[in-house]
C-alpha positions as CSV (number, residue, x, y, z in Angstrom):
1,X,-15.8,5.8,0.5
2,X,-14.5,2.2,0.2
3,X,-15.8,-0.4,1.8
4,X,-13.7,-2.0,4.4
5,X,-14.2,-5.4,6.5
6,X,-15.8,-3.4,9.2
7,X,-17.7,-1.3,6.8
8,X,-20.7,-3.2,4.6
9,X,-22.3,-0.6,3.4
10,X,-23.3,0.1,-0.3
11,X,-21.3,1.9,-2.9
12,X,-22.9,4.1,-5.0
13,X,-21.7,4.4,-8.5
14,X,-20.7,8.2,-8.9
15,X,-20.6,8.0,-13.2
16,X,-24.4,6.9,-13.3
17,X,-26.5,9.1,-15.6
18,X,-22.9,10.2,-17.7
19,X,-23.2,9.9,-21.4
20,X,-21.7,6.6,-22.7
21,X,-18.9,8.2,-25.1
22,X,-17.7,10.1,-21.8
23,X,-18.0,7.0,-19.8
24,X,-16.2,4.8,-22.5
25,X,-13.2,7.8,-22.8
26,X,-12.5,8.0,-19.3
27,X,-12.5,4.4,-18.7
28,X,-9.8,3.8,-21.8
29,X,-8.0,6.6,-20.1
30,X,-8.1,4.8,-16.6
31,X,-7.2,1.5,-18.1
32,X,-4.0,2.9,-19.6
33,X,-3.2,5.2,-16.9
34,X,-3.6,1.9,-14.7
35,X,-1.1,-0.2,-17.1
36,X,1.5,2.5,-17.1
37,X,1.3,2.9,-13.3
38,X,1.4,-0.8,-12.9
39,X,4.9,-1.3,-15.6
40,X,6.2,2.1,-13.9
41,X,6.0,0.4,-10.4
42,X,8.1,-2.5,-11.6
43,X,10.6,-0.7,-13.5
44,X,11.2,1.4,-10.7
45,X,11.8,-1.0,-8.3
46,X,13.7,-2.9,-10.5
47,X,16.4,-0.3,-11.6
48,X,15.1,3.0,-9.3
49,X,14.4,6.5,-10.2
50,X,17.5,7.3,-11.9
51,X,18.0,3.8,-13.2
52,X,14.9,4.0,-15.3
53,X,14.3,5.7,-18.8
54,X,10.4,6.4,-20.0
55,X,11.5,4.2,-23.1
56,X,11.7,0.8,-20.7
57,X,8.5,1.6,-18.9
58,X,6.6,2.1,-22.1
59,X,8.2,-1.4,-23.0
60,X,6.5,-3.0,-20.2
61,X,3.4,-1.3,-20.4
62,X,3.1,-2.3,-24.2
63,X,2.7,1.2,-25.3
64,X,4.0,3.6,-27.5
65,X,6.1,5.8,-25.4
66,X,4.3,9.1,-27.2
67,X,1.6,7.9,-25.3
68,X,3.0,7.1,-21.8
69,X,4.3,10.7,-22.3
70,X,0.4,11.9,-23.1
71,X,-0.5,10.6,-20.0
72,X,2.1,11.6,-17.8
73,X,4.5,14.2,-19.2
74,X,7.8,13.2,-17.8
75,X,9.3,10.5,-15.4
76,X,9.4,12.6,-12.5
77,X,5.6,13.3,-12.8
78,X,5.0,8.8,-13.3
79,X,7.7,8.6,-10.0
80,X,5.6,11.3,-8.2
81,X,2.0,9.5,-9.2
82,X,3.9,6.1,-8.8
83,X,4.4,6.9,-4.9
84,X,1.6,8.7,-4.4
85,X,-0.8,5.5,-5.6
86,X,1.5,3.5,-2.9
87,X,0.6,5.7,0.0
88,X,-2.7,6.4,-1.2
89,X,-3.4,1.9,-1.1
90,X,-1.6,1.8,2.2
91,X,-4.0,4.8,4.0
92,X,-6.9,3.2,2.6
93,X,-5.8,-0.3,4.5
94,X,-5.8,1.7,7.8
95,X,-9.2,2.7,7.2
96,X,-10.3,0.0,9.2
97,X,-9.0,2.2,12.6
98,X,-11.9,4.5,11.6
99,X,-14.7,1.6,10.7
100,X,-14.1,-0.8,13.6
101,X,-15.7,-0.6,16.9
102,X,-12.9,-2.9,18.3
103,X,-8.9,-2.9,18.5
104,X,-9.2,-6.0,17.8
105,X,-10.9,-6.2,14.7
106,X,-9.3,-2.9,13.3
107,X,-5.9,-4.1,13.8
108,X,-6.4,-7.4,12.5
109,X,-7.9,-6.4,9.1
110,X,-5.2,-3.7,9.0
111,X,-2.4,-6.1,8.9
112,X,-4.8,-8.8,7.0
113,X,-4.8,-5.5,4.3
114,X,-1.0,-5.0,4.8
115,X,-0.2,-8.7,4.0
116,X,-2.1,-9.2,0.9
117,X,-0.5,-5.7,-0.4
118,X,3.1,-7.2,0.0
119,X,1.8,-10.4,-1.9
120,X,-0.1,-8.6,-4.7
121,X,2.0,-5.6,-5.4
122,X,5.8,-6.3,-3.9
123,X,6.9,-4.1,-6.4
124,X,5.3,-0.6,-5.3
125,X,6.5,-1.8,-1.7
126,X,10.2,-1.6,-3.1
127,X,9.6,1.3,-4.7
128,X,8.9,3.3,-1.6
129,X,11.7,1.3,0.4
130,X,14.3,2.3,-2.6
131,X,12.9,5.8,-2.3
132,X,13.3,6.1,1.2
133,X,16.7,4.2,1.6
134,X,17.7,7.0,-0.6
135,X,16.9,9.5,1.7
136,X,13.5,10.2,0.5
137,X,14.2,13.1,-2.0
138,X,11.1,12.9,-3.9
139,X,8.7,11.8,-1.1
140,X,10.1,14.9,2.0
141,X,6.6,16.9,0.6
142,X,4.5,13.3,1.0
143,X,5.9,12.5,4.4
144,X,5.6,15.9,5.9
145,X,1.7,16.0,5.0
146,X,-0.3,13.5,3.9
147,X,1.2,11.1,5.4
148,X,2.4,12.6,8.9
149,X,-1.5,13.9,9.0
150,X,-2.5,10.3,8.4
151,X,-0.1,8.7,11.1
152,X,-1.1,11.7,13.7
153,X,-4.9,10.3,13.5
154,X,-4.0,6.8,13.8
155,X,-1.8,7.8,16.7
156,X,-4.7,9.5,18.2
157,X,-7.2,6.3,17.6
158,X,-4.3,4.2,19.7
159,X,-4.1,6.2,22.3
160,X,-8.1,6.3,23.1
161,X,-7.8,2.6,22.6
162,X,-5.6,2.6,25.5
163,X,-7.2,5.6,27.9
164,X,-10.0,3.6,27.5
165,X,-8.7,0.4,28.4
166,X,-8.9,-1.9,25.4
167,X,-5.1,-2.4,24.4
168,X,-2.4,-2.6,27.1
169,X,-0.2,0.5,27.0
170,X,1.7,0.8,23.8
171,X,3.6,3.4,22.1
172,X,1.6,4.4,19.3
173,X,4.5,4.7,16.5
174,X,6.4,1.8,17.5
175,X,3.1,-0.1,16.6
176,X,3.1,1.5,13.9
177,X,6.2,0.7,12.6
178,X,6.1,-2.6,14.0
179,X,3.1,-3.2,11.2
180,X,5.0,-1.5,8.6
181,X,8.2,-3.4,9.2
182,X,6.7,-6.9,9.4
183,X,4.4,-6.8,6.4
184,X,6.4,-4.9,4.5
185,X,9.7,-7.5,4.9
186,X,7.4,-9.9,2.9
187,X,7.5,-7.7,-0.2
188,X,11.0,-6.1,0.1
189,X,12.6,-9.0,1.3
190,X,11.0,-11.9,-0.7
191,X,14.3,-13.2,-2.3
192,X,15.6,-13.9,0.9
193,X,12.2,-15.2,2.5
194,X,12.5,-17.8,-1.2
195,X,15.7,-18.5,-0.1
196,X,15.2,-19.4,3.4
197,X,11.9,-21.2,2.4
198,X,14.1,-23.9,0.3
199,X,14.3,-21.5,-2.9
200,X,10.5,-21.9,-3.1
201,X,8.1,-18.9,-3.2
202,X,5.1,-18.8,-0.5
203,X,2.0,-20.2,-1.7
204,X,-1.5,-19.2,-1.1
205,X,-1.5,-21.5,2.2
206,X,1.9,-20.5,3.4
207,X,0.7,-16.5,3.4
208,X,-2.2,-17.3,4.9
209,X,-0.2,-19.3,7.8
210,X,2.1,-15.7,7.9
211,X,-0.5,-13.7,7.6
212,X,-2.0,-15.4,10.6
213,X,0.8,-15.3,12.7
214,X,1.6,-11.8,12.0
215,X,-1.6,-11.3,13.3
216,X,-0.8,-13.1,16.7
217,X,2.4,-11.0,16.9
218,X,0.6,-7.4,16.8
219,X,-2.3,-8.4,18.5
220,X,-0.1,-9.8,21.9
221,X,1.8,-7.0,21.7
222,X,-0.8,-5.0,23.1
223,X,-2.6,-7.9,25.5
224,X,-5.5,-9.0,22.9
225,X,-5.8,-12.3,21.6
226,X,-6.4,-13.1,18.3
């Protein structure tokens, strides 16, 4: 299990006691697996699903494209894993619901976790938003499970937080997608965030000043202060 802000305990290393030429193949096959998924998010967001050919995401990757195609065996497959890493990174950031004793501290390293996704991969964020402004043709089998099993828990954790008193009554999914629409704007909208910020990108300081009062926001939405 990762370890999250509310979480300190040790992570184990699962590949100890592997022999080294295993070791050594599987990382070289992580490594690329990693570059292609990383030039794959880009491309798609860039030009979408059907805008993008396997030759231009090979291109950014700085591979061969026989070998993007060993690893993944068409572009719907990379689209498919593509999303899947996205929703995968963005259920692991609401971990914090399950490690935190408090609202307080669960909700604030959730968006905290939501922020710093927007900054460090906007591209995977448009990705989804391109997929879902779509009409979500490649994701109805990802929102219908994973994901709808992963919103009914946090749903669940909200509404104990409120039977017991510790958040002012809220409707668990507009929270939700209060979250989701706020952080999220700073990766899908960050053209017109430059633009409004005198055509100048947000700095370090100037997410962390966001970031902070994105934090106020979600936290006096449900009576807690921050």
């Amino acid at each position: 299990m990762p370890t999250t802000p509310c979480d300190r305990s040790s992570v184990v290393d699962a590949r100890a006691g592997e022999p080294a030429y295993r070791t050594r193949k599987k990382d070289i096959r992580e490594a690329n697996e990693a570059l292609i998924l990383a030039a794959a998010e880009k491309v798609f967001a860039m030009h979408g699903y059907q805008g993008t050919a396997t030759g231009q995401i090979a291109v950014e990757a700085g591979l061969p494209k026989a070998n993007l195609h060993y690893y993944f065996k068409t572009k719907a497959i990379l689209y498919r894993e593509v999303l899947q890493h996205i929703l995968d990174d963005w259920m692991k950031a609401a971990s914090t619901f399950d490690t935190c004793n408090e609202p307080r501290e669960a909700l604030r390293a959730y968006v905290t976790a939501k922020m710093e996704f927007s900054r460090q991969r906007p591209f995977g964020s448009r990705v989804w938003a391109r997929e879902i402004m779509s009409g979500a043709p490649m994701l109805e089998d990802f929102l219908g499970t994973s994901l709808k099993t992963w919103v009914n828990a946090r749903v669940r954790i909200i509404r104990r937080w409120v039977r017991e008193g510790k958040i002012e009554p809220v409707d668990p999914h507009a929270l939700l997608y209060m979250i989701w629409a706020t952080t999220q704007h700073y990766a899908d909208f960050e053209q017109q965030i430059i633009i409004l910020n005198n055509g100048k990108a947000l700095d370090d300081r100037g997410y962390r000043q966001r970031t902070r009062q994105v934090i106020r926001l979600v936290l006096g939405s449900v009576g807690l202060q921050s």
